[in-house]
Structure formats: C-alpha cells, structure tokens
N, C-alpha and C positions, 0 to 999 in steps of 0.2 A: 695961698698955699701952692709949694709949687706940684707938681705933677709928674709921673713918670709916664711911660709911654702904654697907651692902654691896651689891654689884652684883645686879642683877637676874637672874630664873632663868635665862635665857639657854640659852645649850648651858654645859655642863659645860667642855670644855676652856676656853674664853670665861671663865667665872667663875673660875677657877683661875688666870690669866694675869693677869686684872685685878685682881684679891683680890692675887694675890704682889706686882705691880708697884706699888700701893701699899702695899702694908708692907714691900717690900723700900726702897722713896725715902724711907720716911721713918722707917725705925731700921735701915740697912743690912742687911748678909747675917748679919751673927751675933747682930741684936737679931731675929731673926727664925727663928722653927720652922716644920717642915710640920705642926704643931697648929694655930698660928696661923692659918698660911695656908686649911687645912681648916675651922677655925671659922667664917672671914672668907666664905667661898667657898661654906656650908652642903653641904660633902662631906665624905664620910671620909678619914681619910690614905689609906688603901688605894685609894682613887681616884688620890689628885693619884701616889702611886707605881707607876700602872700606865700616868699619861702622862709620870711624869716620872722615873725612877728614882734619883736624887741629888739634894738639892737642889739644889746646884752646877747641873745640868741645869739646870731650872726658871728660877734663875738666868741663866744664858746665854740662855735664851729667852726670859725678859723682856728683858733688856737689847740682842736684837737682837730683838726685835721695836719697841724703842722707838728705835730707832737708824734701822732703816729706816722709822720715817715724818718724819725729818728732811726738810725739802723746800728748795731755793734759789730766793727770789722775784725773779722775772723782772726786776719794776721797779727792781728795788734793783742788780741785777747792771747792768743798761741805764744807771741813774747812776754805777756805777764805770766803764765803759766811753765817758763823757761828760764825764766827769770834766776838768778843765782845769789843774790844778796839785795840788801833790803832799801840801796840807794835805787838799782836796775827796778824793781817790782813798781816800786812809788813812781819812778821817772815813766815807764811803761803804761804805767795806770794811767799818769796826768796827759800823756802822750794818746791816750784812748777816748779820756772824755774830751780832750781838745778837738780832736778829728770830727767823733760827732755831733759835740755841739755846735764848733765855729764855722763849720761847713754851713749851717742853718743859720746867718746870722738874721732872719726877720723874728726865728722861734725866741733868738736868746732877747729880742729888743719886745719880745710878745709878752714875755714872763716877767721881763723889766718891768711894765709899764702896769701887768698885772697887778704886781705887787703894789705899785705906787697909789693904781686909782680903783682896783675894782675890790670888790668885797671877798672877807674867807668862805666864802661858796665857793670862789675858784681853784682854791689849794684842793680839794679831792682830787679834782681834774687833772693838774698838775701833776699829782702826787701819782694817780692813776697809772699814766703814760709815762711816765720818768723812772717808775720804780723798776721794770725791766735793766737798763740800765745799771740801778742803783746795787740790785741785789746779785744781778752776773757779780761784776767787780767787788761785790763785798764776799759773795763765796772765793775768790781769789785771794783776799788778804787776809781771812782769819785766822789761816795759819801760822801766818807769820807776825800779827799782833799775838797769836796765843803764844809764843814763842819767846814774845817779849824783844822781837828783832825789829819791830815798828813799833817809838815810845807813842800810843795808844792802846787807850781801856776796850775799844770800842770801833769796829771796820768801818761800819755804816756811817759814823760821827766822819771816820777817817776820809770817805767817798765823799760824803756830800761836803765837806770842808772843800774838797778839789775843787766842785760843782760850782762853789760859790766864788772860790780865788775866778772862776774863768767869768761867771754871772758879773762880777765886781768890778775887774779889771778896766773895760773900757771907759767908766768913769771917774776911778779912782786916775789914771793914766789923764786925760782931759783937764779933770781939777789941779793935778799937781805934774803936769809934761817934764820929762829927765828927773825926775824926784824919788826915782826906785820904784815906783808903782805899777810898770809895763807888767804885762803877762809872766813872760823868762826869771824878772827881780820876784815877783810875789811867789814863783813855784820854787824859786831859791833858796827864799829865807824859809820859807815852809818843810822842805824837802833838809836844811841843815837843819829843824827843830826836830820832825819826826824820824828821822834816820840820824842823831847825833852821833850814838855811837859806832857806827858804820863810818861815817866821813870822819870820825877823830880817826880811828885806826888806819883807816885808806892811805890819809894825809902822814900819817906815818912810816910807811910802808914807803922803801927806798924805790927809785926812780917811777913812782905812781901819783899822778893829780888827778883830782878829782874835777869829773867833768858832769856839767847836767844837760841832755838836750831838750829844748824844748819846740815844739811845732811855733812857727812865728805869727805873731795874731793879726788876721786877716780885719 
C-alpha cells in the first residue's frame, strides 16, 4: 500500500483523524486496517481503539468531519439568484455544487466508497450534512421549475441529479476516456434536456450561441 507523507505530531486525536481520512479516500473502508491507520498516525492500535472503538466509528467520524466543512460560496449563490434565464440558473447552480464538492476531493471518494461497501446506516449521515446544500439550491429553483422554465416536476430531483452527474463523473470518464463522459459532456447533455426550450429559442436568435461554462474537473 503505498503511502502519503504522514501528518505532523500534532495532538494525537488530530493525527488519527487525518491519518484514516486519507487512507480511508484513497483505498476505501475494507483496503484499509487500524494497523494501517496506526502505522500512518505513529500510534499504537490500542490508542486509535480507546478513541475510536470500531472501526466503523472512526469511519463515521471522518466522514462527518469531512462533510461539515462543506461550505456554499456566497458569490456563486448571488449569480444563481441573478440569474436571467433558465440555461444561466442551471449553469450557475452546476457551477455551485462543483466548487464545493470538487474542492473536497477525499469527501467525494468518501461517499464513493460509502455507497459501495458500508451499510444504509450511512445515508442519514450523508443525507444529514449534505441537505444544507441540497435545500439552499432547491429554494433557488422552484421558481422557475414552477414556471415550467426548467422541464422538471420537481427541484430537489433537479439538485441532486447535478450531485450525482459530479459523484459519477470520475468513473464514468476512467471506464470510457474521450467517450463524452468528462464532467463539461455530462452537464451538457443534461443542461440541453432540462432547459430545451431555452437553448432551441437561443440557437435561434440571430448572431447568439449558445455557450455552457463549466468549472474543469480537478
């Protein structure tokens, strides 16, 4: 296994937390022992098990500790709020949860791996920490789903659909490399389905293309 460079003396709880957090993002919960973690942290197991008693614990508290330093940047939310049509709103929103997801990539390879190997005891958790996020951006767009200007029944469906193009991306991109699967292709063809009739009319519209930005994935 190989290793990153290990964290400083620090306080002990501290080195233990940051020691898991990265070897749990980067060979999940089952490539990973309280040896490891112990080796990585320069303590004995019998330390990390008299703060942590399970790994599973341990586990859980990395993963909400990495959850709550998710943050929503003010400027970004003030362009979706500015926003003038229903291609601008969608690109703004995707533009919002990119910034603070993929800033965190150990959180997004956390909830990856979540999903793969631990149990639905986790998704509270998950769901706990993430719904700040969820619920800003969905009071954003229910006006303009109610509007009928985003083809969507439904905001929430509309947010977490974003959540997942970004959750998805870097494997989808790995399994199939140039195959239209990068981050930019998936919020594309997403972005021509829910704002159709925006981008027909746009592309219509003499001397105007349509353009999408998207943040490039780190």
């Amino acid at each position: 296994m190989n290793r990153e460079a290990k964290p400083g003396r620090g306080d002990v709880g501290g080195r233990i937390l940051a020691s898991a957090t990265g070897l749990f993002a980067n060979f999940g919960y089952n490539g990973v022992s309280i040896r490891d973690i112990a080796e990585h942290a320069s303590v004995n197991e019998v330390t990390i098990y008299r703060h942590y008693p399970r790994k599973r614990d341990l586990y859980l508290a990395v993963l909400a500790a990495e959850m709550q330093q998710v943050k929503l940047g003010g400027d970004l939310l003030a362009r979706i709020a500015e926003a003038r049509d229903a291609k601008t709103v969608l690109t703004h929103t995707f533009e919002l949860i990119s910034a603070t997801l993929l800033c965190r990539p150990e959180l997004l390879r956390l909830i990856q791996y979540s999903a793969l190997e631990m149990g639905e005891d986790l998704d509270p958790l998950v769901r706990r920490h993430l719904s700040q996020l969820v619920e800003v951006m969905v009071r954003y767009l229910e006006p303009w789903v109610s509007r009928g200007e985003l083809r969507c029944t439904n905001a929430k469906v509309l947010v977490l659909s974003l959540v997942g193009i970004i959750l998805s991306h870097r494997a989808l991109d790995r399994l199939f490399p140039g195959d239209g699967s990068g981050l930019e292709a998936m919020f594309g063809a997403f972005t021509e389905l829910i704002a159709l009739e925006h981008i027909c009319k746009e592309s219509h519209s003499p001397g105007r293309e349509a353009s999408t930005s998207v943040p490039a994935a780190s």
